[in-house]
C-alpha positions, -999 to 999 in steps of 0.1 A, spaced: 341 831 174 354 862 192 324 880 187 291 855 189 261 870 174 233 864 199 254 868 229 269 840 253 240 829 269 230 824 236 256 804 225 258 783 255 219 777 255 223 763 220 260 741 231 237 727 257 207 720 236 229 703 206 245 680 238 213 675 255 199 662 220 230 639 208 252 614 232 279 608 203 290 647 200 322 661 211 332 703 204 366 709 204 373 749 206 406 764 198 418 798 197 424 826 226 390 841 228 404 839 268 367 854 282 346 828 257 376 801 272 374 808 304 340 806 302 334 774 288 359 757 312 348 777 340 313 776 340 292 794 365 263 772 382 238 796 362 257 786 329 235 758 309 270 739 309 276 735 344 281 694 355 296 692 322 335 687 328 355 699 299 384 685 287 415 711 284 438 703 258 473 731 257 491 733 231 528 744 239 553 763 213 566 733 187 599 727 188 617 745 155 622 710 141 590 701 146 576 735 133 600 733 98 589 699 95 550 708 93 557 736 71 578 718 49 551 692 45 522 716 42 545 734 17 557 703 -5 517 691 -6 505 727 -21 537 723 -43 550 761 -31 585 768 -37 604 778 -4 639 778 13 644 760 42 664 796 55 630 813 49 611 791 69 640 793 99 636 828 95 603 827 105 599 802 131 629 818 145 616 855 141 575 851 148 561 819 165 563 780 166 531 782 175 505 761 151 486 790 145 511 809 129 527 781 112 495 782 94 485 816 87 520 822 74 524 786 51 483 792 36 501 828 26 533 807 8 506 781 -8 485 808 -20 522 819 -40 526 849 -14 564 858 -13 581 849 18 586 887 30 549 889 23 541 861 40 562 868 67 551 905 74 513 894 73 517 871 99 539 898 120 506 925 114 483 894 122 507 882 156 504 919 167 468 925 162 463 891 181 483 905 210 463 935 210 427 916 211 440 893 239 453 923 263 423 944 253 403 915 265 422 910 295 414 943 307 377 941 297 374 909 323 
C-alpha cells in the first residue's frame, strides 16, 4: 500500500465509490504509510472522503508478556520448535510491536533459525525506519 498504482486521488475516488455503493462496509488500514495515514484521517475538503469521520485505532508497544505470549501461541499452532530465551531475546532486542512479532514468528514457522529470523526482522525494522523518515521529509 505504500506505493498505490493510480495515485491517491485514485485510490480515494475508488474508497469513496465502494462506500457510496455499500452501507454495511467498513476498511480498516494498518501500517505507517504516515502521508497515505495522514491522509485518510485528515482529509482535505477536495478529498472524496471528506464528512466521512474515521475511526483511529493506535496500537501501543505490547507488553513483553503479552508479546511472548502471542509468539508462543503462533509458534505452538505452526508446531515450530523455539526457546522461550530466543523469543525474550527478541522482544527484548527488536520490538513488541505486532508487526514485528509477526514478521519475525512467520520466519520461525516457515523453520527459519532464530538468528535468522531475528536478523531479517533487524534488516526489515531498519528499512522500515528508513521509508518512514524518508517520507517524513518528502511531506
Amino acid at each position: 500500500m505504500q506505493e498505490i498504482r493510480g495515485g491517491i486521488q485514485y485510490f480515494l475516488s475508488m474508497l469513496y465509490r465502494t462506500l457510496a455503493s455499500s452501507r454495511n462496509i467498513v476498511f480498516v488500514f494498518t501500517g505507517s504509510a504516515i502521508g497515505l495515514m495522514n491522509t485518510l484521517l485528515n482529509p482535505s475538503p477536495n478529498n472524496p472522503l471528506y464528512g466521512r469521520t474515521p475511526i483511529k485505532i493506535e496500537l501501543k508497544p505490547w507488553s513483553i508478556e503479552n508479546s511472548l505470549e502471542f509468539l508462543e501461541n503462533g509458534l505452538n499452532r505452526c508446531n515450530s520448535n523455539y526457546t522461550v530465551s530466543e523469543l525474550r531475546e527478541f522482544v527484548e532486542t527488536l520490538s513488541r510491536l505486532p508487526r514485528s512479532l509477526s514478521f519475525y514468528g512467520l520466519r520461525r514457522c516457515m523453520r527459519l533459525s532464530h538468528q535468522n529470523s531475528l536478523n531479517e526482522a533487524v534488516k526489515q525494522a531498519v528499512k522500515i525506519a528508513g521509508d518512514e523518515i524518508a517520507n517524513i521529509n518528502a511531506l
